[in-house]
N, C-alpha and C positions, 0 to 999 in steps of 0.2 A: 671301472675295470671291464675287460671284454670277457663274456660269457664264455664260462668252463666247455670244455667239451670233453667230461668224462667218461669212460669206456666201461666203468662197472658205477652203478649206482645203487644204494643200498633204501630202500622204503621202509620206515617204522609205518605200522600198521595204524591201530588207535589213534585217533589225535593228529593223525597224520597224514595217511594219503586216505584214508574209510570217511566217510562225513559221518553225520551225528548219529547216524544209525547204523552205524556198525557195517555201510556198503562200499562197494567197491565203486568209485566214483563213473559217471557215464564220460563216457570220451577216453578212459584208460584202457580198454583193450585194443581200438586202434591206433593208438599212439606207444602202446607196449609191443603191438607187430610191427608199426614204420621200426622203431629205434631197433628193436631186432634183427630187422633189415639191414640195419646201420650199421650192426656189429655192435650196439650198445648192451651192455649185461643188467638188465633190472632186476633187482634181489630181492623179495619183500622180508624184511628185516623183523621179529615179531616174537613176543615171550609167549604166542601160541603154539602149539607141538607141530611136530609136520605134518602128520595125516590132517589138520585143520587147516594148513595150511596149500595143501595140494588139492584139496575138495575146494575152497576158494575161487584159485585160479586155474582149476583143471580145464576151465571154456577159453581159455585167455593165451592163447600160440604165441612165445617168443618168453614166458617166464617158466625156464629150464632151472632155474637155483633159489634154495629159501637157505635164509638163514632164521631155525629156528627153535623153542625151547631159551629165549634170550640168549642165543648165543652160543649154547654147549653143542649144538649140532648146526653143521653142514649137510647141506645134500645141492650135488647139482649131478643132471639129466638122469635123475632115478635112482643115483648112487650116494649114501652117506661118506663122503670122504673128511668127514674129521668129528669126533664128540670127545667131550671131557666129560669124566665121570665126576660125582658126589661121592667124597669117601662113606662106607657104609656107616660107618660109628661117628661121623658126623648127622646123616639123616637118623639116624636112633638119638644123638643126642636133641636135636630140633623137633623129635616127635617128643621126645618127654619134655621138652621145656614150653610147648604150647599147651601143656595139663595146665600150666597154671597164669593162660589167660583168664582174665575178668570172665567170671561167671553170667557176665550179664550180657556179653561180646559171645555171638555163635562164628562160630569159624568151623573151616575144615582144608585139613590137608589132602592133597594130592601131589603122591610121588610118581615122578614123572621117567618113566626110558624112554628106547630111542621109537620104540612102534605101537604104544600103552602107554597112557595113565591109571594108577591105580589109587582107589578111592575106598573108604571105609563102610561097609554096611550099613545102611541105619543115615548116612548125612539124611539131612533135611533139603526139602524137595525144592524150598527158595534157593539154598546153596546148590543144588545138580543144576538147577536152570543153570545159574551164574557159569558153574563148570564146564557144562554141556554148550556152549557160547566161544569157549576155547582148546576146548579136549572133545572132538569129535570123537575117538577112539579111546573109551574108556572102561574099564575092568575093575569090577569091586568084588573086595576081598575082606573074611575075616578080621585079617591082625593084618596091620601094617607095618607093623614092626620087623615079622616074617619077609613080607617083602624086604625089607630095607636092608637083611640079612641075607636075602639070595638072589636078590635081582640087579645088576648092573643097573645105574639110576645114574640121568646126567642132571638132574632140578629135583627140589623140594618147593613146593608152592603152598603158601598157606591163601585163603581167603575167607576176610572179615567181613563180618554185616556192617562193621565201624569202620574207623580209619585205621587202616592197616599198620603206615607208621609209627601211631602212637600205640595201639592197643596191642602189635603184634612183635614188632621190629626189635622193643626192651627186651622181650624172653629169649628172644631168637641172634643177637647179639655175640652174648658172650656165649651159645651153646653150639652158633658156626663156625668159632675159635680162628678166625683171622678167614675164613672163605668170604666170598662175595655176597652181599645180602642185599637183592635192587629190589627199591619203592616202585613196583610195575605199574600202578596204576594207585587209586585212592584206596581201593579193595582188597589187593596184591599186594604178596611181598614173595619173594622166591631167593633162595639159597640153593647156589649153585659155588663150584671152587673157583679157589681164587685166579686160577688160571684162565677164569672162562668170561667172557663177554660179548657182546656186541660188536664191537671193536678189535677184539681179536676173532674173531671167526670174519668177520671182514679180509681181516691179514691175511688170515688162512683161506681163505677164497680167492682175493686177490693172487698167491700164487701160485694156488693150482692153474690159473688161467694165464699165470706171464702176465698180467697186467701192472706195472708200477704203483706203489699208491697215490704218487701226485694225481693217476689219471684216474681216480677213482673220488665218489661224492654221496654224501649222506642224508639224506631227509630225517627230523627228529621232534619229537614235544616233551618228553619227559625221563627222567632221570635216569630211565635204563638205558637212554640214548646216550648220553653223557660220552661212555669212551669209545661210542661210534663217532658222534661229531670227531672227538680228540684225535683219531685215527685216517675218518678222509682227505682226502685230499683238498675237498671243498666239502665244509659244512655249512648246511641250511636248516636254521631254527625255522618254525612254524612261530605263525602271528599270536599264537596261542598255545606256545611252548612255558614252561618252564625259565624263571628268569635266569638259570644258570647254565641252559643250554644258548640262551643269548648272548651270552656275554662272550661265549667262545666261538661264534659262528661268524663263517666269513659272509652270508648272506640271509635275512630273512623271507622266508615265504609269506604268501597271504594266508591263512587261516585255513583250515581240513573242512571247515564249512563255505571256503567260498574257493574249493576246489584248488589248492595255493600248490600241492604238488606239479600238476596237472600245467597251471599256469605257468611255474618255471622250468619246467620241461620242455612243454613250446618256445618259450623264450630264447632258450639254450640252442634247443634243436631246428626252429623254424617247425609252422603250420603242416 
């Protein structure tokens, strides 16, 4: 098939366009100014909040839009133009049902708005690294709960020392009561509503900008990518995705370690 030439492109961070060390790979800032150039829209796509992700690529000229918080917030050229909220009495109810993870499993929530993370007094200092990795901009407080009652909140993010799926996801199920509940990572698990994803804040960026979605394309690895592939125009699994983002992709990348964004981006675009 002949190379896409899509006009908005969406980058899953982790796993995806970052190599193994959580960098911004070398050769994507001049290849994020040509396609800028081009009129191409690169979005880095990311269950990290914004202020993490505008400290990122604050050196990097031509990335004007994130989509970020997985999804419940847009922002492009300095403006939030779209967040979905967490109804309040659902993040109360996902605080009281992580009381009765495994004792032996340390975790800690953080409730997420659109300009703050808020964190509980007292986490353990293994868990702030972890947090501090994706929540640049964070605020610890008392009672969480209080928050949960007076703060407009678009995520509730819990993180496991274990596997998040198993040790966290059973509590968190039935106390999301039908919202969205994505495996971010092995660590991560985040509750956000049901109206909110990857995939639709795509849609919702898409038209603010008039861009069609055929003309529009997704880079992915893991399962929070899921109904962003299902949404672009052309989806691309990483070599090192997830086998159910595979199954749906119209093209796979080479791997986040062997630089696989980067490589079909030239491909598409020319050197």
């Amino acid at each position: 098939m002949p190379a896409p030439t899509p006009r908005l492109i969406a980058l899953d961070m982790d796993g995806t366009l970052l190599d193994g060390e959580g960098r911004i790979p070398a050769g994507f800032p001049e290849l994020a100014a040509r396609l800028h150039d081009l009129g191409v829209v690169l979005v880095p796509a990311s269950g990290r909040q914004l202020a993490t992700l505008r400290d990122m690529f604050s050196g990097i000229s031509g990335i004007k839009s994130f989509i970020a918080e997985n999804g419940t917030l847009v922002s492009h050229h300095g403006d939030i133009v779209d967040t979905t909220q967490l109804p309040a009495d659902i993040v109360t109810a996902c605080l009281d049902a992580c009381a009765g993870i495994d004792s032996a499993q340390t975790y800690a929530a953080v409730l997420c708005a659109p300009e703050t993370a808020y964190i509980a007094a007292g986490t353990p200092a293994a868990i702030r690294a972890e947090i501090d990795k994706y929540y640049h901009s964070v605020t610890v407080v008392d009672d969480l709960a209080r928050v949960a009652a007076d703060k407009p909140l678009v995520k509730l993010a819990v993180y496991c020392n274990a596997d998040a799926e198993e040790h966290v996801a059973p509590h968190l199920r039935a106390a999301s009561a039908g919202n969205n509940l994505a495996i971010s990572g092995k660590n991560w698990i985040d509750v956000m509503s049901a109206d909110a994803d990857k995939g639709h804040a795509l849609e919702q960026l898409a038209a603010k900008l008039g861009i069609p979605m055929e003309q529009t394309a997704a880079f992915g690895d893991y399962l929070n990518d899921f109904q962003l592939l299902q949404a672009a125009g052309t989806a691309v699994a990483m070599e090192n995705a997830h086998r159910r983002l595979k199954e749906i992709a119209d093209l796979q990348a080479p791997s986040n370690l062997n630089n696989g964004v980067l490589e079909v981006l030239r491909d598409w675009f020319g050197e």
